[in-house]
C-alpha positions as CSV (number, residue, x, y, z in Angstrom):
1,X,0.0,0.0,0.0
2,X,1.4,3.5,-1.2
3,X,0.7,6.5,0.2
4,X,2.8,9.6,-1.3
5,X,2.3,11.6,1.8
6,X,3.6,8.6,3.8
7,X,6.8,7.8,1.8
8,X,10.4,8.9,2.4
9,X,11.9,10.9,-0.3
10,X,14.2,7.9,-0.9
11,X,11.4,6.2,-1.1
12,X,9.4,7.9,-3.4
13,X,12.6,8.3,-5.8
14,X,12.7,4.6,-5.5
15,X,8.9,4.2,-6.7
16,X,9.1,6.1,-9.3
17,X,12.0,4.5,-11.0
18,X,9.8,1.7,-11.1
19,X,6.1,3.0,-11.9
20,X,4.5,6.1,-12.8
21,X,0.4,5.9,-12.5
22,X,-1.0,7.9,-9.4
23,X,-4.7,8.0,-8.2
24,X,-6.0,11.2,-7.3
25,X,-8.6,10.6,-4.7
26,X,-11.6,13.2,-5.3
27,X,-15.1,14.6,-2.7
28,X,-16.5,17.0,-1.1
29,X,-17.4,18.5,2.2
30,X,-20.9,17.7,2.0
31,X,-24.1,17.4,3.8
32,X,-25.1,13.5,3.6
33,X,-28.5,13.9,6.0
34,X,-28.1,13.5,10.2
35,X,-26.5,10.4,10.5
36,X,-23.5,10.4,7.6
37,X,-20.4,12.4,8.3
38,X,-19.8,15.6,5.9
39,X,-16.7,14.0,4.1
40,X,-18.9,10.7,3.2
41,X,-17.5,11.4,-0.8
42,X,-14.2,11.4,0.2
43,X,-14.0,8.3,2.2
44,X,-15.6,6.6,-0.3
45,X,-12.9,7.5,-3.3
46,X,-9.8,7.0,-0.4
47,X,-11.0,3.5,0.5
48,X,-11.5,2.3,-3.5
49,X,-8.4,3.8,-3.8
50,X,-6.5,2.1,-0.8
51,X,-7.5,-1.0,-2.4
52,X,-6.5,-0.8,-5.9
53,X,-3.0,0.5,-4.5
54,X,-2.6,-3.0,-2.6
55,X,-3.3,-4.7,-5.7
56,X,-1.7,-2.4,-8.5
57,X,1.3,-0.8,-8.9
58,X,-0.1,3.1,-7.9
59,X,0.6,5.6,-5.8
60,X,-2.1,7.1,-4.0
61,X,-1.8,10.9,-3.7
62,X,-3.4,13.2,-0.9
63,X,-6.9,13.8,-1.4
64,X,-8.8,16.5,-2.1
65,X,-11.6,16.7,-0.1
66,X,-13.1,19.7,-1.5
67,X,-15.6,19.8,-4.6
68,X,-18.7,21.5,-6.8
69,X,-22.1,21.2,-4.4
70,X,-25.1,23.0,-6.0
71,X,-28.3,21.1,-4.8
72,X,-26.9,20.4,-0.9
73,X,-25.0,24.3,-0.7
74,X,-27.5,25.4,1.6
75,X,-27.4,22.3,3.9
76,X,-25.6,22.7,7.4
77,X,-21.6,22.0,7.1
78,X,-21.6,21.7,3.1
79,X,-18.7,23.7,1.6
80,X,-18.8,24.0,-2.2
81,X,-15.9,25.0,-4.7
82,X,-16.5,27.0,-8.1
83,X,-15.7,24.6,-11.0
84,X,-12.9,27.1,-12.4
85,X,-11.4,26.4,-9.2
86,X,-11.9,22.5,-8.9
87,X,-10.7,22.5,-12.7
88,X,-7.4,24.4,-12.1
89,X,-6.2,23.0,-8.8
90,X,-7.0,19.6,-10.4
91,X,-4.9,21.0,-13.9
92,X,-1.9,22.2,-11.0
93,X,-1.7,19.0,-9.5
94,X,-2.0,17.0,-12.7
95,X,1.0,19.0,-13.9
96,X,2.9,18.5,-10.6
97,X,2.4,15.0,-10.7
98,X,3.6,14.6,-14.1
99,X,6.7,17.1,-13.4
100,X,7.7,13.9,-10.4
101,X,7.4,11.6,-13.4
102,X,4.1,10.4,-13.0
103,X,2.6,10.0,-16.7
104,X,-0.6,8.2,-15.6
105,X,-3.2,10.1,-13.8
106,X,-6.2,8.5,-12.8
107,X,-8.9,11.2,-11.3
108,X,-11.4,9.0,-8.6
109,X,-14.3,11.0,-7.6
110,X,-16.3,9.8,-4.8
111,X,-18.9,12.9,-5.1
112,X,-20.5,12.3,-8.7
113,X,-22.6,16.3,-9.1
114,X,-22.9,16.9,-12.5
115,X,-20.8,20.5,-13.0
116,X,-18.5,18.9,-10.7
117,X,-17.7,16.0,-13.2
118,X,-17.3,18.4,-15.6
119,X,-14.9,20.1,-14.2
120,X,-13.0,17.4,-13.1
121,X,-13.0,16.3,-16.6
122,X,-12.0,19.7,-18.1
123,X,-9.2,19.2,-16.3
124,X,-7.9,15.9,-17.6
125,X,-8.7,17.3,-21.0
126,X,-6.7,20.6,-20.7
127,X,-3.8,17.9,-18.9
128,X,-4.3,15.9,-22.2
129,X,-3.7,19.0,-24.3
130,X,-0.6,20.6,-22.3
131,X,1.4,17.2,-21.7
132,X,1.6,15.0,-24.8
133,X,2.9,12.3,-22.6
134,X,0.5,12.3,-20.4
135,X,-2.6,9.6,-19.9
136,X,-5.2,10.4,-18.0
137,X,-8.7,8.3,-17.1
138,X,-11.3,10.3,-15.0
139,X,-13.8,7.9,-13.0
140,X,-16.9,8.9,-11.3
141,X,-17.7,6.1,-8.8
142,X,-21.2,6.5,-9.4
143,X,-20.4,5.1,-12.4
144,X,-18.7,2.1,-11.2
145,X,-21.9,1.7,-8.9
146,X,-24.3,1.6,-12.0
147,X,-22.1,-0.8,-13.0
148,X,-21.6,-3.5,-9.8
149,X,-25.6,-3.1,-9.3
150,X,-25.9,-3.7,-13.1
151,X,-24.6,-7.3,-12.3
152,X,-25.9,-7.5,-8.6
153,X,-29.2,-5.9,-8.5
154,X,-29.6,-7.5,-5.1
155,X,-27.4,-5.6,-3.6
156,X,-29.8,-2.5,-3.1
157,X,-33.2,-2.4,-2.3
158,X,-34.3,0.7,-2.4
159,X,-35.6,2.2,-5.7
160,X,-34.3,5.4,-6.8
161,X,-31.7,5.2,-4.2
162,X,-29.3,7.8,-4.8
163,X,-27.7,10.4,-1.8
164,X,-27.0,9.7,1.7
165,X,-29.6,6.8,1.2
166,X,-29.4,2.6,1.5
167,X,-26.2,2.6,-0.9
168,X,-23.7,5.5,1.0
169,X,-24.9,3.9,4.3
170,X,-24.0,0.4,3.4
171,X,-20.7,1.7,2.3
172,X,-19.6,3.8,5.4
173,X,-20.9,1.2,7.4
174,X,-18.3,-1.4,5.8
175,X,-15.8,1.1,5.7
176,X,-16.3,3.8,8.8
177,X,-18.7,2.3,10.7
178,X,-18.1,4.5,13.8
179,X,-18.6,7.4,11.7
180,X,-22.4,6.6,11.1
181,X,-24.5,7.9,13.5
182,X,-27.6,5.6,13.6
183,X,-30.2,5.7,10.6
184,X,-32.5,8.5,9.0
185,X,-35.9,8.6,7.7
186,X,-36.1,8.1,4.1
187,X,-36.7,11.0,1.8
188,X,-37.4,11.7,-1.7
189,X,-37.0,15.5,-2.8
190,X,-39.2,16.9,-5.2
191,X,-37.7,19.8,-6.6
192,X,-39.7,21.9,-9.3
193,X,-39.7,20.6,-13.0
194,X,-36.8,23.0,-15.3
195,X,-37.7,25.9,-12.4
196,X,-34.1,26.8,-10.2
197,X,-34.7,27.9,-6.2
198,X,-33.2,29.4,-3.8
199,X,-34.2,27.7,-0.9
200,X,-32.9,24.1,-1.7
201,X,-33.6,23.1,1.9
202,X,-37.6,23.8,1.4
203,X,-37.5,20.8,-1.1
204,X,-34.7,18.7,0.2
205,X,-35.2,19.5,4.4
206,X,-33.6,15.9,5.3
207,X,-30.2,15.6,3.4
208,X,-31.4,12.2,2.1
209,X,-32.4,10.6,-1.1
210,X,-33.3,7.1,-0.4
211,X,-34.0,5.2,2.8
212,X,-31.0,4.6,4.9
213,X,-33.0,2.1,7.1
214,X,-32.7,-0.3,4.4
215,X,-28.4,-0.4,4.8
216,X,-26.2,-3.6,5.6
217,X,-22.8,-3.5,5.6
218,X,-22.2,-6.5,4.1
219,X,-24.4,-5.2,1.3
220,X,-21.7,-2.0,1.6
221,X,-18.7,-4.2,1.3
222,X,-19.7,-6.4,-2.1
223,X,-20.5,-2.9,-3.1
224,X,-16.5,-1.5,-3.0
225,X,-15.3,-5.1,-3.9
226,X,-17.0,-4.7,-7.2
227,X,-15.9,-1.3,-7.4
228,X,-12.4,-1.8,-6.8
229,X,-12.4,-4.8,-9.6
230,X,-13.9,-2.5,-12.3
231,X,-11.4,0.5,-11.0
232,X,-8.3,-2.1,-11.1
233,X,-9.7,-2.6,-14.9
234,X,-9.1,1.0,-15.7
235,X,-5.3,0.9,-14.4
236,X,-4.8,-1.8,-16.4
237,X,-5.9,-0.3,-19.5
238,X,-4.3,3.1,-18.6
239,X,-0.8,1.2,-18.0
240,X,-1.5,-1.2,-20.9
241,X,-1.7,1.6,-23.7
């Protein structure tokens, strides 16, 4: 297991030498209703990452725990990012990463909002366009998800599951169980068709989007064992070509 922050410089002179693909761990400081800690996103990208690293050739860097929140902004304890920001700290690090001689640079976001994808994948593309030697694969984990529960269908019962609900409860109970503070009622928003608002918390009071009640760790666990398979799939590709 190899953590950059953790290594000698020895150490990481020695790495390199060998290898040059680094994960970039990706969340956000987030609401994730009463009973999920705030950096539920992160956790999730650090521990798929953890894994991969003890079965592939990657370092893990530092994460960044800060991200692109629109529809939970106004929720107690959430602290969003502007894209341009998101997008150029992600194009500095990419840059710094490759200037250590790491040519492979795998993005791994654990919060999955849609302007915050895209400026995650800006950045790859403008990394892609500055460094010609430079490969870089940007993975939302909600995306690995659709595709484990493609194949194990089982594994969630709730329909529509999709924030702070059976799926992110199962998997902080497998992975930080003593960060989950008991269970929350289920909820399912209803924000206005095509129509913006202010007040997010008038639509969305709970935090959740699912039912949480319906969570078993063991359910959580399958869940990130699947995830890391499909995630080890991508380094091998990324290496491979």
């Amino acid at each position: 297991m190899t953590h950059w922050e953790n290594l000698t410089m020895p150490a990481f002179e020695a790495w390199r030498q060998k290898n040059s693909t680094v994960i970039l761990p990706i969340g956000s400081v987030e609401e994730h209703g009463p009973h999920l800690p705030l950096g539920t996103d992160a956790f999730h990208a650090m521990e798929v990452a953890r894994r991969v690293a003890e079965l592939r050739p990657v370092l893990v860097a530092p994460p960044v725990f800060y991200g692109l929140c629109r529809s939970t902004r106004e929720h107690p304890g959430t602290i969003s990012i502007s894209g341009d920001i998101l997008k150029n700290l992600l194009v500095e690090l990419g840059r710094e990463f490759h200037r250590q001689g790491l040519k492979n640079l795998i993005f791994v976001s654990g919060h999955a909002g849609g302007t915050h994808m895209a400026a995650v994948t800006d950045a790859g593309e403008r990394l892609l366009q500055e460094l010609p030697d430079v490969k870089v694969a940007v993975v939302n984990i909600l995306d690995l998800l659709r595709e484990v529960l493609g194949e194990r269908p089982d594994l969630v019962k709730t329909k529509g599951d999709a924030h702070a609900g059976e799926v992110e409860t199962a998997l902080m109970l497998a992975v930080h169980p003593d960060l989950v503070t008991g269970t929350a009622p289920a909820e399912w928003p209803a924000f206005p068709k095509y129509i913006l608002v202010r007040d997010k918390t008038k639509f969305w009071p709970g935090g959740v989007w699912g039912d949480p009640s319906e969570a078993a760790p063991e359910h959580g666990e399958a869940i990130l064992q699947g995830e890391i398979k499909r995630l080890c799939e991508v380094v091998d590709e990324l290496i491979k070509n």
